[in-house]
C-alpha positions in Angstrom: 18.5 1.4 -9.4 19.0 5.2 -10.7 16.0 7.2 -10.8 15.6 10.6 -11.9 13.2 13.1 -10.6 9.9 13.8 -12.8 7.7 17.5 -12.9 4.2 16.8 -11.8 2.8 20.2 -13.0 -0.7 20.0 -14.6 -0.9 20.6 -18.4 -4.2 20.1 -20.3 -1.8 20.3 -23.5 -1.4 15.9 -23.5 0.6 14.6 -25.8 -0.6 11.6 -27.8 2.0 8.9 -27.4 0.9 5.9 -29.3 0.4 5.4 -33.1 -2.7 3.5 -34.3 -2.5 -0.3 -34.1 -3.4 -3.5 -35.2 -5.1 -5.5 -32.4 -3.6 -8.8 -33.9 -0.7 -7.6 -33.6 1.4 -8.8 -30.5 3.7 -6.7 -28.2 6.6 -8.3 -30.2 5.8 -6.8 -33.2 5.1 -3.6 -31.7 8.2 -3.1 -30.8 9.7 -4.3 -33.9 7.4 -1.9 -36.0 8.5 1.2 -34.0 11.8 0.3 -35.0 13.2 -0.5 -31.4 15.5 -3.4 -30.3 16.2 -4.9 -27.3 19.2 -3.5 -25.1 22.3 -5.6 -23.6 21.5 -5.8 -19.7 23.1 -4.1 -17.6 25.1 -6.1 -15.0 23.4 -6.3 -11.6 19.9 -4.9 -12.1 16.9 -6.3 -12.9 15.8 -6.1 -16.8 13.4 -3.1 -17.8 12.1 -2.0 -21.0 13.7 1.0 -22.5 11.5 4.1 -23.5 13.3 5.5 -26.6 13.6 9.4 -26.8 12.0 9.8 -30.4 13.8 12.2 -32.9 14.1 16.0 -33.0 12.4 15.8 -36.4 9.7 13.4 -36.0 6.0 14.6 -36.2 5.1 12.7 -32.7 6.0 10.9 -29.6 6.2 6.8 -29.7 7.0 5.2 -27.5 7.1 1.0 -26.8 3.5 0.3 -25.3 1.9 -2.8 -23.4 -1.9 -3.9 -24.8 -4.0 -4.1 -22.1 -7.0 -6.0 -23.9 -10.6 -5.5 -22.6 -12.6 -9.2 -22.1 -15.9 -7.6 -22.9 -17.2 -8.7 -26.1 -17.0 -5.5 -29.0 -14.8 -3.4 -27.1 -12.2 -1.6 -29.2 -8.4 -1.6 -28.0 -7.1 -0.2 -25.2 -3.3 1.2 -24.7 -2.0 2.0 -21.4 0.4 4.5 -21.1 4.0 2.9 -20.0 4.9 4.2 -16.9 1.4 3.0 -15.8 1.7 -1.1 -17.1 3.6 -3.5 -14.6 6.8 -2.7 -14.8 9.8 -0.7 -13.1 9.8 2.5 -15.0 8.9 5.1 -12.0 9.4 4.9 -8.0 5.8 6.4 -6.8 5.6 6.2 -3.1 1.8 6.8 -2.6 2.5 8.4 0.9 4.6 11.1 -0.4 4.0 14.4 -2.9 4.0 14.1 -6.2 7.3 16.2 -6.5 8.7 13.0 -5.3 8.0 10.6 -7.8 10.9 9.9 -10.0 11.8 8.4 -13.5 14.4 6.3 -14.9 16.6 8.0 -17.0 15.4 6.7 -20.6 11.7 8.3 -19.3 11.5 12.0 -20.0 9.3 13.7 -17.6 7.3 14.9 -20.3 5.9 11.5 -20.5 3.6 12.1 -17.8 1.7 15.0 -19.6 1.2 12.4 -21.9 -2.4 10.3 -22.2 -2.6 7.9 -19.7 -5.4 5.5 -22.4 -4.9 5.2 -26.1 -7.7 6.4 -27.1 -8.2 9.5 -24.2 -10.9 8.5 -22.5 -12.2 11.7 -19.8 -12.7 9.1 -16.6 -11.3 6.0 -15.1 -12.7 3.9 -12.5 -9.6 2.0 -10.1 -10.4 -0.4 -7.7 -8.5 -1.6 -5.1 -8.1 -5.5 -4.2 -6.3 -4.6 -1.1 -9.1 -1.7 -0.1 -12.8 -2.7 -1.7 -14.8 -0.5 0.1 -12.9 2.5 -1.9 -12.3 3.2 -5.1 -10.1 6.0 -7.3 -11.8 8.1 -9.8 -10.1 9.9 -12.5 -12.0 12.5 -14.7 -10.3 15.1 -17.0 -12.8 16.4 -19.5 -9.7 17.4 -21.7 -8.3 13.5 -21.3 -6.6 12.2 -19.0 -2.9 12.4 -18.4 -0.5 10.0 -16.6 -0.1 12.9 -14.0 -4.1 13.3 -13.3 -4.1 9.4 -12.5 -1.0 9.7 -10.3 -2.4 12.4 -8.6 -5.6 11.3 -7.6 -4.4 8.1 -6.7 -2.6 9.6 -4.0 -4.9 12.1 -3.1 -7.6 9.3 -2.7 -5.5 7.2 -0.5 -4.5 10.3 1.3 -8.2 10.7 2.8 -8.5 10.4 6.4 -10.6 7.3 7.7 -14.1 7.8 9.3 -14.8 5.8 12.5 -17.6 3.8 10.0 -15.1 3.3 7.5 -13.4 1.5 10.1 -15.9 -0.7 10.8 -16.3 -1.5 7.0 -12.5 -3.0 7.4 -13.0 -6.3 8.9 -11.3 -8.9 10.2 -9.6 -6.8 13.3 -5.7 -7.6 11.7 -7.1 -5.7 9.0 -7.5 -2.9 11.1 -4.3 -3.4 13.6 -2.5 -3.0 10.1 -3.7 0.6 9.5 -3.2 1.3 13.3 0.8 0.0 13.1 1.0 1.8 9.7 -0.1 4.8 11.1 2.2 5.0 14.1 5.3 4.4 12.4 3.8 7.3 10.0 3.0 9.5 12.4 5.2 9.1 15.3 7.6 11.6 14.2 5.2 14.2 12.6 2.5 16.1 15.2 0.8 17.4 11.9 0.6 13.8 10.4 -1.0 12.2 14.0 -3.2 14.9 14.0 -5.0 13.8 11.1 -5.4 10.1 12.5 -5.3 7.2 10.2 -5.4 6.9 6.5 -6.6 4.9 3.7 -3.4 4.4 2.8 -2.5 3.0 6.7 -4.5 -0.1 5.2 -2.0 -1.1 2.3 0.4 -1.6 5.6 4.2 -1.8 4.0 3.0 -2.0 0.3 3.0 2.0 -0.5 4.8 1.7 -4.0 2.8 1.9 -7.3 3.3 -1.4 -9.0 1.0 -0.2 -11.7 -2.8 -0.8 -13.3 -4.5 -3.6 -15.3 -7.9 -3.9 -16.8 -10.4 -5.6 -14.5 -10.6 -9.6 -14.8 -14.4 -9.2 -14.9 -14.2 -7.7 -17.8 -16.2 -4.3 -16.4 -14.4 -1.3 -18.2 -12.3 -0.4 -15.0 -8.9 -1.2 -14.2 -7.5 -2.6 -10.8 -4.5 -1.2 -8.9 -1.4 -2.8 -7.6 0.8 -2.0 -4.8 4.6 -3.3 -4.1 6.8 -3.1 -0.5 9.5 -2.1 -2.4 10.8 -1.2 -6.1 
């Protein structure tokens, strides 16, 4: 797969990237309505959705977006931002900086300046299946951008571990997990082993972003998912 590097620089100036909707209106017809089609596959790669450059001339950014539907009863739609659904659109390895994380080419970088929720909403609650005894918090009083969620996400799971916190991670393979992680992250760094395990030592192997849902219990949160490779 060809990536392309993205900018992670901070803007408060977000972009809105998503058009009102109908909520009875399907993915399908989404994309229909904004006018995109489907492209031919390319030989010997996996299929991804496109994310069409819009024109010079038109008033705002659209781009194709998944629906990400809230369970809880009266709760208005919610659109996530692309290059944060499932999907293959960006390589985020959560051990590494930011300045790392790259885009395919049909994914400007300015896409993550863009609103990470349709409506901006100023915090996000991300729990993680794989580590419940932490979760990600997102605040951006201005809204949030794709780039504030990308960046806290790593800078959560970039915490050093407390010798409690290692208690909380029970059954011991839990725990032999971090410790292998963190050797094979370490071994070649003094600065790194210096700083002893990580959270992110407990995701073992699975250090890719594979993107957010909403919560299955309906609470207005969304859980995290984590992928060897991309």
């Amino acid at each position: 797969m060809h990536y392309r590097m993205g900018s992670s620089s901070s803007s408060h100036s977000h972009k809105p990237w998503a058009a009102s909707h109908n909520a009875q209106l399907g993915p399908d017809h989404n994309n229909q309505a904004y006018g995109h089609s489907s492209p031919a596959p390319i030989p010997n790669t996996p299929y991804l959705h496109t994310v069409s450059l819009p024109h010079p001339n038109a008033p705002s950014h659209q781009y194709p977006v998944s629906y990400q539907h809230s369970s809880a009863p009266n709760s208005s739609l919610i659109v996530l931002h692309p290059l944060l659904s499932r999907g293959l659109n960006m390589m985020f390895n959560v051990t590494r900086d930011l300045a790392c994380v790259q885009l395919r080419p049909n994914c400007p970088p300015t896409m993550l300046r863009e609103f990470a929720i349709q409506p901006p909403v100023s915090r996000m609650t991300i729990t993680i299946s794989e580590l419940p005894a932490w979760t990600i918090e997102v605040v951006n009083p201005h809204g949030i951008s794709v780039n504030d969620v990308l960046h806290t996400i790593r800078e959560t799971l970039n915490r050093g571990v407390a010798s409690h916190e290692m208690q909380m991670h029970r059954p011991s393979y839990a725990v032999s997990t971090a410790m292998n992680s963190f050797r094979a992250r370490s071994c070649a760094d003094p600065r790194e082993h210096a700083q002893g395990v990580k959270r992110v030592d407990f995701l073992g192997p699975k250090v890719f972003f594979a993107g957010l849902t909403r919560a299955r219990d309906g609470s207005d949160s969304w859980e995290i998912y984590f992928s060897q490779s991309i």
